[in-house]
MARRO-666429 format. One record per atom (N, C-alpha, C): x, y negated, z negated; atom name; residue number from 0; residue in three letters. Coordinates in steps of 0.05 Angstrom, whole numbers. Example, Ala and Ser with C-alpha at 12.3 -4.5 7.8 and 13.67 -1.06 7.14 Angstrom:
{{264; 114; -156}; N; 0; ala}
{{246; 90; -156}; CA; 0; ala}
{{264; 66; -156}; C; 0; ala}
{{257; 45; -142}; N; 1; ser}
{{273; 21; -143}; CA; 1; ser}
{{258; -1; -157}; C; 1; ser}
***
This chain:
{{14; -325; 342}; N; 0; unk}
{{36; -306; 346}; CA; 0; unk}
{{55; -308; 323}; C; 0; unk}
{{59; -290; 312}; N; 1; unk}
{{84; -279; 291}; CA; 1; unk}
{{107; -304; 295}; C; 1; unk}
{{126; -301; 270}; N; 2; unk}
{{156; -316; 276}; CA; 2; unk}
{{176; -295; 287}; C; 2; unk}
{{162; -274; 282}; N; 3; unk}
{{187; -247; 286}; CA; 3; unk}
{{170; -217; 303}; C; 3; unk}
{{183; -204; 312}; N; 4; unk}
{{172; -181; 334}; CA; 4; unk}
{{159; -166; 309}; C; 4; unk}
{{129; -179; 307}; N; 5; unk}
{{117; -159; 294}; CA; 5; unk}
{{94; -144; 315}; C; 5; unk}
{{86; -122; 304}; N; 6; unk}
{{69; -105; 323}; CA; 6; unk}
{{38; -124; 323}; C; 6; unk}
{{35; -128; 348}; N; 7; unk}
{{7; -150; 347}; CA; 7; unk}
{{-21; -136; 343}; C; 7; unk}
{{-38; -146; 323}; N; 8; unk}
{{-62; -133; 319}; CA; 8; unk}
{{-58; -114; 291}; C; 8; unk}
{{-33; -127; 278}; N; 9; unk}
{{-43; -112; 244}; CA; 9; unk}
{{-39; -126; 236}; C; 9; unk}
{{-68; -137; 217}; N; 10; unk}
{{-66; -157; 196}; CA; 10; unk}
{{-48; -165; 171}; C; 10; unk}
{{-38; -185; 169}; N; 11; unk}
{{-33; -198; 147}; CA; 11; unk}
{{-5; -186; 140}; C; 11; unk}
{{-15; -177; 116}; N; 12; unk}
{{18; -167; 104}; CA; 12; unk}
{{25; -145; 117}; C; 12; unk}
{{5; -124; 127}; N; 13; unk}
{{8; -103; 140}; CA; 13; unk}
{{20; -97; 161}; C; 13; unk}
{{35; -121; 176}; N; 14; unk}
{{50; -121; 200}; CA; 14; unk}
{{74; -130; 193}; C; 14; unk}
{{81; -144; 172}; N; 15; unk}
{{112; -148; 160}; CA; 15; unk}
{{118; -117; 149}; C; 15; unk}
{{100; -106; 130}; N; 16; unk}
{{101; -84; 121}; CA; 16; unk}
{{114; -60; 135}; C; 16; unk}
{{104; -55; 161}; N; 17; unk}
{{107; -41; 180}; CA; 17; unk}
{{138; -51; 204}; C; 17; unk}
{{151; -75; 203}; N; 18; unk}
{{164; -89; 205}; CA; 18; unk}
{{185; -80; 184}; C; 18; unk}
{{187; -80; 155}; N; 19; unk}
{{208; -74; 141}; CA; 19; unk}
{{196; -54; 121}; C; 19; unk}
{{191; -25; 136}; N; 20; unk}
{{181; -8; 117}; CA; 20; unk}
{{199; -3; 86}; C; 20; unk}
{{227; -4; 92}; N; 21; unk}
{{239; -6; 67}; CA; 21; unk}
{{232; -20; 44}; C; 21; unk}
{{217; -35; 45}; N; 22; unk}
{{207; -61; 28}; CA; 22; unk}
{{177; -61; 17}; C; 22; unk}
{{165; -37; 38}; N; 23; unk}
{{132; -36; 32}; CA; 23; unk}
{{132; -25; 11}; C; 23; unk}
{{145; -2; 0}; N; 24; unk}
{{140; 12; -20}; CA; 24; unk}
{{140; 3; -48}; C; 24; unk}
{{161; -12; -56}; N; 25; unk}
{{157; -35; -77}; CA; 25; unk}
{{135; -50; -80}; C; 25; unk}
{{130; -55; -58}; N; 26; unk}
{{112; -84; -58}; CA; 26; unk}
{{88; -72; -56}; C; 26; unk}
{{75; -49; -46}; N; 27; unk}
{{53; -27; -62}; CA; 27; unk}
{{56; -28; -84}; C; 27; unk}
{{76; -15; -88}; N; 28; unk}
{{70; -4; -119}; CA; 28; unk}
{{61; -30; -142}; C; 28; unk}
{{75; -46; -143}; N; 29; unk}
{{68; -71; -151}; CA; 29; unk}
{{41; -82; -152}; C; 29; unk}
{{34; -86; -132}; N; 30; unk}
{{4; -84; -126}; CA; 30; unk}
{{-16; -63; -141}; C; 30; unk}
{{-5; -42; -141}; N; 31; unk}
{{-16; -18; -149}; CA; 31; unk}
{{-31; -26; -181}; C; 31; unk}
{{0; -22; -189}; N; 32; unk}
{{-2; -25; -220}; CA; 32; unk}
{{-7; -65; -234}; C; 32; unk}
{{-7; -84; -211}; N; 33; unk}
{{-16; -103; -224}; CA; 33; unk}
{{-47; -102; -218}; C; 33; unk}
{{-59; -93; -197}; N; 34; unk}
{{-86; -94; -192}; CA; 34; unk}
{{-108; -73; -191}; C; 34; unk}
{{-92; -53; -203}; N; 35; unk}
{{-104; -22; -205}; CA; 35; unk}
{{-101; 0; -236}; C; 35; unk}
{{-74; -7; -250}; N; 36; unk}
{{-64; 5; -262}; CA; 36; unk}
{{-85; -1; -296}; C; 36; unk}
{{-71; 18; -316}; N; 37; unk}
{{-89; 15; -337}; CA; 37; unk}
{{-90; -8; -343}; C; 37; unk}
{{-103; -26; -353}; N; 38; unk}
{{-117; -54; -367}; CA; 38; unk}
{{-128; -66; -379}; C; 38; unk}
{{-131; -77; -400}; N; 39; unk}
{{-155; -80; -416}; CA; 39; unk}
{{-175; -108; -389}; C; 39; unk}
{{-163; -111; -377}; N; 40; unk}
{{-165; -133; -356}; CA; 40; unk}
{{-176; -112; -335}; C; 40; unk}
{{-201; -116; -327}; N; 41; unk}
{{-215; -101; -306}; CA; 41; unk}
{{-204; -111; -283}; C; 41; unk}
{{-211; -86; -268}; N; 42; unk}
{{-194; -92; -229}; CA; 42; unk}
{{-213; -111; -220}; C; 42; unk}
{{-238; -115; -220}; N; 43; unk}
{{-254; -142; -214}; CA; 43; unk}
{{-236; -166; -223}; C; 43; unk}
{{-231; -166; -246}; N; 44; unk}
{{-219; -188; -260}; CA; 44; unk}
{{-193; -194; -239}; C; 44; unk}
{{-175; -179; -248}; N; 45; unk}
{{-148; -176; -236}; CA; 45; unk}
{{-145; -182; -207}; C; 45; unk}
{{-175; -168; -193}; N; 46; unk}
{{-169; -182; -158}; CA; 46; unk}
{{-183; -204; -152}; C; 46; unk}
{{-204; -211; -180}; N; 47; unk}
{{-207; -247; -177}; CA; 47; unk}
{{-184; -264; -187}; C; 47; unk}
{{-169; -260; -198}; N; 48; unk}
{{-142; -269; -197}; CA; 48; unk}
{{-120; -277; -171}; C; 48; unk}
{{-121; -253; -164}; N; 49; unk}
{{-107; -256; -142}; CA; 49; unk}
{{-118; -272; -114}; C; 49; unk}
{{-139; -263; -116}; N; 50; unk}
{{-161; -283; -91}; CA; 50; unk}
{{-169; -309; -104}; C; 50; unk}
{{-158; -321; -128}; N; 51; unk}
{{-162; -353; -135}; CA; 51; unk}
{{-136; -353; -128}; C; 51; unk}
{{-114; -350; -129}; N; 52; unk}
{{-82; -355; -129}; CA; 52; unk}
{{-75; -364; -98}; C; 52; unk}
{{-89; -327; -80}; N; 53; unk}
{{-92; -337; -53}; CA; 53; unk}
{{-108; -364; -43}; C; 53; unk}
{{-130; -367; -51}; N; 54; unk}
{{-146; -389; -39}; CA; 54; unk}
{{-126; -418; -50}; C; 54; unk}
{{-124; -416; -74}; N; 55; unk}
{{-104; -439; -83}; CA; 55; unk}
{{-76; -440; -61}; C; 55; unk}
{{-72; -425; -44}; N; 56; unk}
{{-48; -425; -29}; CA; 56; unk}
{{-60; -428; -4}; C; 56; unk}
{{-81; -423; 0}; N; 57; unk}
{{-85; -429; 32}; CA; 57; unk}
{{-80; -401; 44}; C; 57; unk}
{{-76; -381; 34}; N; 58; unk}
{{-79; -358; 46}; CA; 58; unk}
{{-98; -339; 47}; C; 58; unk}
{{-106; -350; 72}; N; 59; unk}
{{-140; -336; 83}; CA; 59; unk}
{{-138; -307; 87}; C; 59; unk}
{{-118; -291; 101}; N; 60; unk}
{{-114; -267; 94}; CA; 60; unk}
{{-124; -248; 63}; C; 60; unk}
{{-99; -260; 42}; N; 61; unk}
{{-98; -251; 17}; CA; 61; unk}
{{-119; -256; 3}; C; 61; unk}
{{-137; -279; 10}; N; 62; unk}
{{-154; -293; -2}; CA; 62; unk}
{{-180; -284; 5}; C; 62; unk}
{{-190; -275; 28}; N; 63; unk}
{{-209; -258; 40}; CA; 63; unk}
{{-211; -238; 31}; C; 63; unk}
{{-182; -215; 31}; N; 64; unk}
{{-180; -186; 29}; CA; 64; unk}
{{-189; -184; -6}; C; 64; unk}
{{-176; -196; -16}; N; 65; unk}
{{-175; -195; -44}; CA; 65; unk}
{{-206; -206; -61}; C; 65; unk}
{{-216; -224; -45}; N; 66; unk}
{{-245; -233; -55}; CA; 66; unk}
{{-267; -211; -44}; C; 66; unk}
{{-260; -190; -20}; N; 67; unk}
{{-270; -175; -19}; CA; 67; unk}
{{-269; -143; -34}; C; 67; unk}
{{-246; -144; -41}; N; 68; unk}
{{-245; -114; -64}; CA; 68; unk}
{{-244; -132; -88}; C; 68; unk}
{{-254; -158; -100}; N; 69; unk}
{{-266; -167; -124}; CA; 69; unk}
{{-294; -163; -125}; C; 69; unk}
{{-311; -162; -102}; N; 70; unk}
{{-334; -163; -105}; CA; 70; unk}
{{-347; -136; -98}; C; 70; unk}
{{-328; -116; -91}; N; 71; unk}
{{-325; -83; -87}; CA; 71; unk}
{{-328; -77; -116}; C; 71; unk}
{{-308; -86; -120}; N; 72; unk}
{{-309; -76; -155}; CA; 72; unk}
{{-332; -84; -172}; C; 72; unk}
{{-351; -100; -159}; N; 73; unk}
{{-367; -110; -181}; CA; 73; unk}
{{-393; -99; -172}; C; 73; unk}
{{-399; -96; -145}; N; 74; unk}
{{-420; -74; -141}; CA; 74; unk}
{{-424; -75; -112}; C; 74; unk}
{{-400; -103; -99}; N; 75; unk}
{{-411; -108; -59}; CA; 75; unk}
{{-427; -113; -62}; C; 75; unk}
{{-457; -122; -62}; N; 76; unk}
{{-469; -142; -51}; CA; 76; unk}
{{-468; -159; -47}; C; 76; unk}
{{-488; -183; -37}; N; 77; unk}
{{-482; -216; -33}; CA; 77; unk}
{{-480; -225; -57}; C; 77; unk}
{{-497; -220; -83}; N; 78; unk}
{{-489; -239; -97}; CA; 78; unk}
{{-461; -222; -112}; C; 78; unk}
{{-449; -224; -104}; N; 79; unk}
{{-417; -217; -119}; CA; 79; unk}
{{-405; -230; -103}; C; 79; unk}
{{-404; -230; -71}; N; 80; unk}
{{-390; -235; -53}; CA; 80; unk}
{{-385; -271; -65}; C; 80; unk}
{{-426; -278; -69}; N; 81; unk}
{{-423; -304; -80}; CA; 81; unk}
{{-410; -313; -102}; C; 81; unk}
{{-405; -304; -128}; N; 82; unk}
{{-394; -314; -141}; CA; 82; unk}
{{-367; -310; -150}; C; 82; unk}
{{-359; -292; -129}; N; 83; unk}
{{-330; -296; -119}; CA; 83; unk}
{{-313; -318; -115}; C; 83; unk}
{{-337; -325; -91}; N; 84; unk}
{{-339; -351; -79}; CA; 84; unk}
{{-343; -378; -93}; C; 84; unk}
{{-355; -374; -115}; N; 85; unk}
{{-358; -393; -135}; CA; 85; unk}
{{-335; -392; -151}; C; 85; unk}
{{-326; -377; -161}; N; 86; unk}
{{-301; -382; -178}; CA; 86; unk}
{{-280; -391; -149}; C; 86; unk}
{{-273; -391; -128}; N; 87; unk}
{{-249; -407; -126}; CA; 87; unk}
{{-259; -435; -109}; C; 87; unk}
{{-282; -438; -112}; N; 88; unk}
{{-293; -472; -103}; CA; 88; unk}
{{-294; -482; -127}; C; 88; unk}
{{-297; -471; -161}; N; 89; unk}
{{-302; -485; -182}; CA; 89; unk}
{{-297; -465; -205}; C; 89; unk}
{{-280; -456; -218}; N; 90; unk}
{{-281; -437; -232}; CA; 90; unk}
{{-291; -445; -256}; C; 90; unk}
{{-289; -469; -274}; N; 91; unk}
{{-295; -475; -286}; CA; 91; unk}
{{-325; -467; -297}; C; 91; unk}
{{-337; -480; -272}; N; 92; unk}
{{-365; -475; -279}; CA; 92; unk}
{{-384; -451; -261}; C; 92; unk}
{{-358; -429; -252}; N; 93; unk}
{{-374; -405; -248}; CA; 93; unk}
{{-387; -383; -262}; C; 93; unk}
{{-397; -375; -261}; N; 94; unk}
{{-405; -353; -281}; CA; 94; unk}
{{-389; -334; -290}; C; 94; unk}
{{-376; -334; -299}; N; 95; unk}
{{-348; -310; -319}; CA; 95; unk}
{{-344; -322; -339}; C; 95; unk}
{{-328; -302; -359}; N; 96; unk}
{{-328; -307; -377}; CA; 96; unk}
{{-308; -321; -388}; C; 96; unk}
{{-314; -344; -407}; N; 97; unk}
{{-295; -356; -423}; CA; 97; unk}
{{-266; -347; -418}; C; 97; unk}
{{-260; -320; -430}; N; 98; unk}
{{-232; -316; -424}; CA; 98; unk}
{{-224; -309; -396}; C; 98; unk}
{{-235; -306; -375}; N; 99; unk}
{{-222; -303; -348}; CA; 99; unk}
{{-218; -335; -347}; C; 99; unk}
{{-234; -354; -348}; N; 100; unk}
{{-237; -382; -337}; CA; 100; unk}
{{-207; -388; -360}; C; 100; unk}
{{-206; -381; -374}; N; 101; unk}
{{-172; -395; -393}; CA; 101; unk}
{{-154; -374; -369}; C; 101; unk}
{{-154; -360; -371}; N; 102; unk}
{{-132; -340; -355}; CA; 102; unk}
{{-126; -355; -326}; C; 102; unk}
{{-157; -359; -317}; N; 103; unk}
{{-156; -374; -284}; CA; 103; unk}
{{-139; -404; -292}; C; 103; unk}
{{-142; -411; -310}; N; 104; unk}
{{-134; -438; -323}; CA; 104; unk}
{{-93; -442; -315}; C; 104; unk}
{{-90; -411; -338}; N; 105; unk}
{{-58; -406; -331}; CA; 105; unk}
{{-54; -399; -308}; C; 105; unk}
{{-69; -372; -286}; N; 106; unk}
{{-60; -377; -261}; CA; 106; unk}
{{-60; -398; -242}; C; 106; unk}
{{-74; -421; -246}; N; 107; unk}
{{-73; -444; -225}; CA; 107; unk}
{{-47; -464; -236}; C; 107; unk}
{{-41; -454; -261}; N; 108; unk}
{{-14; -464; -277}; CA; 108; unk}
{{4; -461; -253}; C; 108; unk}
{{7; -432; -262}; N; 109; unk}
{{37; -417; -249}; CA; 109; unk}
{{32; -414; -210}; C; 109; unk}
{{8; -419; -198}; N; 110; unk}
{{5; -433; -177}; CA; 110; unk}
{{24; -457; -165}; C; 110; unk}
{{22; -472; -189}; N; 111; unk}
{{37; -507; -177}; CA; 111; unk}
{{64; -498; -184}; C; 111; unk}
{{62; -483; -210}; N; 112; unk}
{{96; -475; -215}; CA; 112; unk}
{{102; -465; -240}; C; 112; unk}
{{114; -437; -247}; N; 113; unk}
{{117; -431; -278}; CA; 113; unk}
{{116; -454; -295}; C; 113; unk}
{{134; -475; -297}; N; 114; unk}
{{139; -495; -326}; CA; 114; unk}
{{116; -509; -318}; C; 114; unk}
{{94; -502; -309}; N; 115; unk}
{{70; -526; -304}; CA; 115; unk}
{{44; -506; -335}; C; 115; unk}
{{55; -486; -344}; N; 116; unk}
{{46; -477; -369}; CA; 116; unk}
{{48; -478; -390}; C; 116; unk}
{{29; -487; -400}; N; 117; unk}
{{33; -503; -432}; CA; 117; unk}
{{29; -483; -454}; C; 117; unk}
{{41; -491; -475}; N; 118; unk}
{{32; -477; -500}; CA; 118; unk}
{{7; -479; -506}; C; 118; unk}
{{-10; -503; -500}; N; 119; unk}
{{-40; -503; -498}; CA; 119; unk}
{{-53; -488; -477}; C; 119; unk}
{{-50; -483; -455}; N; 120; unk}
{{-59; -464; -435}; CA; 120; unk}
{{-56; -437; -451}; C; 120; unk}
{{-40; -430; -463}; N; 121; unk}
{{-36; -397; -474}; CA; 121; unk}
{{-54; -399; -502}; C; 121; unk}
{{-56; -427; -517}; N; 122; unk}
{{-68; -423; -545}; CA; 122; unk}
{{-101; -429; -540}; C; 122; unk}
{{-108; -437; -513}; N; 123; unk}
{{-141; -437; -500}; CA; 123; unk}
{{-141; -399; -499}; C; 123; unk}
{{-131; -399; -481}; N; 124; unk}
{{-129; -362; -467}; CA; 124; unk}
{{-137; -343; -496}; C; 124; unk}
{{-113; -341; -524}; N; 125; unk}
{{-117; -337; -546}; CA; 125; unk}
{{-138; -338; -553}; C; 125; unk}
{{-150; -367; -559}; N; 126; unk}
{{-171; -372; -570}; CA; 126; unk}
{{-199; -354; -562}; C; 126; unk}
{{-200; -347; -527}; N; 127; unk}
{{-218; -342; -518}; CA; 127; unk}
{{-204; -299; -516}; C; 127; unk}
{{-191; -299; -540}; N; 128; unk}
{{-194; -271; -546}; CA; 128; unk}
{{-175; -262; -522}; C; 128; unk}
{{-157; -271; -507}; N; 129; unk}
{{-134; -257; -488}; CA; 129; unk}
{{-116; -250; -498}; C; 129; unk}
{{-100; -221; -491}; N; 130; unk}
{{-81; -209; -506}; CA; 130; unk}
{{-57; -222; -491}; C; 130; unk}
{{-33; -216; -506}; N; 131; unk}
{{-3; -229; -492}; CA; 131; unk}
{{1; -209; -474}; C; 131; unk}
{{-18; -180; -465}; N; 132; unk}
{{-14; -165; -444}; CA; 132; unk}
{{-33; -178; -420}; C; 132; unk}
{{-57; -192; -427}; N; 133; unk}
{{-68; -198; -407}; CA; 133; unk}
{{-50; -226; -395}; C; 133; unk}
{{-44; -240; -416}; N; 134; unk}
{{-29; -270; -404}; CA; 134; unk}
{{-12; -261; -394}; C; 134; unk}
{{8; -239; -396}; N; 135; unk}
{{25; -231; -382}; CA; 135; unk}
{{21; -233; -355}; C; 135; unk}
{{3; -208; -355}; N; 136; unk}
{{-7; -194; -329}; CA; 136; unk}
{{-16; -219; -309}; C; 136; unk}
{{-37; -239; -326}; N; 137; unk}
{{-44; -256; -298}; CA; 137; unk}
{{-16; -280; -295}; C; 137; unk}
{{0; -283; -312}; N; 138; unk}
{{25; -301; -308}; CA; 138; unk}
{{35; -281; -278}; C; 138; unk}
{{31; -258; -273}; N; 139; unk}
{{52; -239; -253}; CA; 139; unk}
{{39; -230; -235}; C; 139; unk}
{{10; -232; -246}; N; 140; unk}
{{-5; -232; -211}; CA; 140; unk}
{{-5; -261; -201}; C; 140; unk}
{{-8; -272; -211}; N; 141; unk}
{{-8; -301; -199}; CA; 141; unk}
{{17; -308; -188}; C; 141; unk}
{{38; -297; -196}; N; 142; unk}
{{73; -299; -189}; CA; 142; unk}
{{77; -284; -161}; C; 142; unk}
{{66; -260; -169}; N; 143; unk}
{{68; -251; -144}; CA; 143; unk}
{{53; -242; -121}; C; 143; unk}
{{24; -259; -120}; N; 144; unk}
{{18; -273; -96}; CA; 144; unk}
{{16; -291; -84}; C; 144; unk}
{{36; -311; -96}; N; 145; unk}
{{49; -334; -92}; CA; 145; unk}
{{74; -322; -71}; C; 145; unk}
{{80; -305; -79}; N; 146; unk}
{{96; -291; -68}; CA; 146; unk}
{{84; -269; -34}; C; 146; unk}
{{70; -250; -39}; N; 147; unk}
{{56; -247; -17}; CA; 147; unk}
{{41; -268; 2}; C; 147; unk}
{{34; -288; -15}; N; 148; unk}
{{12; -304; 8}; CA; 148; unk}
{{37; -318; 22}; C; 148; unk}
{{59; -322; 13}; N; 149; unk}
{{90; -342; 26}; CA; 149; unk}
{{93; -315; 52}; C; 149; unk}
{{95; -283; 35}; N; 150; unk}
{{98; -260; 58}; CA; 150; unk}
{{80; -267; 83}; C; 150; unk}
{{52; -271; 75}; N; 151; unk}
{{42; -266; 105}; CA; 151; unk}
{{43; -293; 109}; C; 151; unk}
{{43; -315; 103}; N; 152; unk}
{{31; -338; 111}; CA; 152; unk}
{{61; -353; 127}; C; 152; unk}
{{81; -347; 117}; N; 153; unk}
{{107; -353; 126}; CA; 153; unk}
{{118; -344; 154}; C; 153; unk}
{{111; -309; 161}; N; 154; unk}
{{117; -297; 185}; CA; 154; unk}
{{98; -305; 204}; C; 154; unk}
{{74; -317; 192}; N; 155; unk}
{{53; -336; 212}; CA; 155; unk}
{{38; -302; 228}; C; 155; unk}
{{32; -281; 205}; N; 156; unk}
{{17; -266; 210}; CA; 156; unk}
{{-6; -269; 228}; C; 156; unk}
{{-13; -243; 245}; N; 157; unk}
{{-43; -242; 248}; CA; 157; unk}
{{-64; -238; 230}; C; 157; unk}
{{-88; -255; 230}; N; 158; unk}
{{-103; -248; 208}; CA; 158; unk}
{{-141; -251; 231}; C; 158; unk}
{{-145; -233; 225}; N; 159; unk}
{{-181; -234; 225}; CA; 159; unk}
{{-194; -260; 228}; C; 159; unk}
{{-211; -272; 244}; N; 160; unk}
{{-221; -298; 238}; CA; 160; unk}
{{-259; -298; 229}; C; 160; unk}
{{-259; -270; 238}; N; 161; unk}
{{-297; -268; 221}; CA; 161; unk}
{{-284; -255; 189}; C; 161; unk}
{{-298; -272; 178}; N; 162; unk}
{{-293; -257; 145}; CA; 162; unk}
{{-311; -238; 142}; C; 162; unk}
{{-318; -228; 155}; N; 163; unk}
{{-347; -195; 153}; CA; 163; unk}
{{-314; -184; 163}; C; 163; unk}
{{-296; -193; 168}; N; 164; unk}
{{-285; -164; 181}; CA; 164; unk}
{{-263; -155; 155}; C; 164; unk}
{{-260; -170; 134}; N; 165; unk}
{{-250; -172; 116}; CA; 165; unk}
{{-258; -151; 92}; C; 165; unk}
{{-286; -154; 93}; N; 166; unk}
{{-304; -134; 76}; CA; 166; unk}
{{-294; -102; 77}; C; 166; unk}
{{-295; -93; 101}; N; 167; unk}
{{-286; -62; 98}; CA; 167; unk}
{{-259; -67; 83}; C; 167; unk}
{{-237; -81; 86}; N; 168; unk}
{{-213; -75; 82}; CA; 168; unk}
{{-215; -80; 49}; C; 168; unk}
{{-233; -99; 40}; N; 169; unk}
{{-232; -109; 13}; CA; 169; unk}
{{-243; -69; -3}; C; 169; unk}
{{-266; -56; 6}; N; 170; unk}
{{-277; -28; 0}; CA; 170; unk}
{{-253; -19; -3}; C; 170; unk}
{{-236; -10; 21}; N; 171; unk}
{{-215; 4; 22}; CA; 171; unk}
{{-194; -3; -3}; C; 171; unk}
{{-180; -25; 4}; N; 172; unk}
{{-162; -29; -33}; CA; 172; unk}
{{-185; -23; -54}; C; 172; unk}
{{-205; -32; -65}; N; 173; unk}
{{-221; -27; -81}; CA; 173; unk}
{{-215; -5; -93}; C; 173; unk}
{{-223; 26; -71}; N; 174; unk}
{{-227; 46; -69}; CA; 174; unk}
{{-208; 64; -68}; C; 174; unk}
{{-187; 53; -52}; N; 175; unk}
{{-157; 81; -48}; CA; 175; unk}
{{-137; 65; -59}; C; 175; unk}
{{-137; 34; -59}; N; 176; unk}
{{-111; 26; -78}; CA; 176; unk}
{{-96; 19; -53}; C; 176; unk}
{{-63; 14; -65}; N; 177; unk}
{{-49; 4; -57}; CA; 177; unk}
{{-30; 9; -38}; C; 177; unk}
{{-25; 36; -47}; N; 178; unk}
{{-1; 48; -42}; CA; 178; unk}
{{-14; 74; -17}; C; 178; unk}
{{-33; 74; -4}; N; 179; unk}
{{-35; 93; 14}; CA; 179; unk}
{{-30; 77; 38}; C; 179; unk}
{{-38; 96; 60}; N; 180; unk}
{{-32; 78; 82}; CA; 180; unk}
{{-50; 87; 110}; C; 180; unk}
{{-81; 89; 102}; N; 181; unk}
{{-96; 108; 123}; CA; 181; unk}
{{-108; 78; 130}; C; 181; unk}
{{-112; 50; 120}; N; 182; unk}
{{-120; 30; 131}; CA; 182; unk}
{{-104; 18; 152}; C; 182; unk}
{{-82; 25; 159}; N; 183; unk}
{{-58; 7; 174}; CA; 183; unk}
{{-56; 16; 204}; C; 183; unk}
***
């Protein structure tokens, strides 16, 4: 059960959302443009970001939804689903590329805490060909679902407990983004 009178039976952030609609709209858009918008950083990339940040936080919600429109973006099948799955049990030694694994490097940084990022974390990232737009970008997705996973994980949301049920919703962001609202 919720900390606060939220409507029972909408998942995750989607019931705070609905709870303080004044506040959804920012926090779409945000989403929008950190996980959708132009990039040299693909939306695969960008929502395996966000689903290592979540899993690094313990937020099964964010961390489900988000590993499922990562592996939307990469084609849905099992093996995407799997190596989804592989980058946040071991990123190191998952299959991506050099520069996501420095990027995943700085977001598990700014995970424990901004000043936990070194000038060596940014001169690996460099090295492995990352622009100061992509370091940016994953320094602020990682910021701010540190920030969402605290949203749902804090009001002690409802969340899904089969992760198959996670899959449609992961299609749906994939597919319509952030800022609509025909999933809610």
């Amino acid at each position: 059960m919720a900390h606060i009178a939220i409507e029972e039976g909408i998942p995750g952030i989607l019931g705070p959302m609905k709870f303080r609609p004044e506040t959804t709209k920012p926090l779409r858009q945000l989403a929008e443009v950190l996980l959708r918008g132009d990039n040299s950083l693909t939306r695969a990339e960008r929502e395996t970001i966000a689903a290592f940040v979540s899993s690094r936080n313990d937020c099964r919600f964010c961390q489900l939804s988000h590993s499922a429109a990562a592996a939307e973006h990469l084609g849905g099948d099992e093996f995407h689903y799997s190596l989804i799955d592989s980058v946040q049990a071991d990123f190191l030694s998952a299959r991506i590329s050099p520069k996501l694994k420095a990027l995943l490097a700085i977001a598990a940084k700014v995970q424990q805490g901004g000043k936990h990022v070194t000038p060596q974390d940014i001169a690996a990232a460099r090295a492995q060909e990352a622009s100061d737009r992509e370091i940016h970008d994953t320094v602020l997705i990682a910021a701010a679902f540190c920030m969402f996973n605290r949203y749902v994980d804090g009001l002690a949301t409802w969340q899904p407990q089969d992760p198959t049920d996670y899959r449609e919703m992961g299609k749906l962001m994939a597919h319509s983004g952030y800022t609509r609202t025909e999933w809610e």
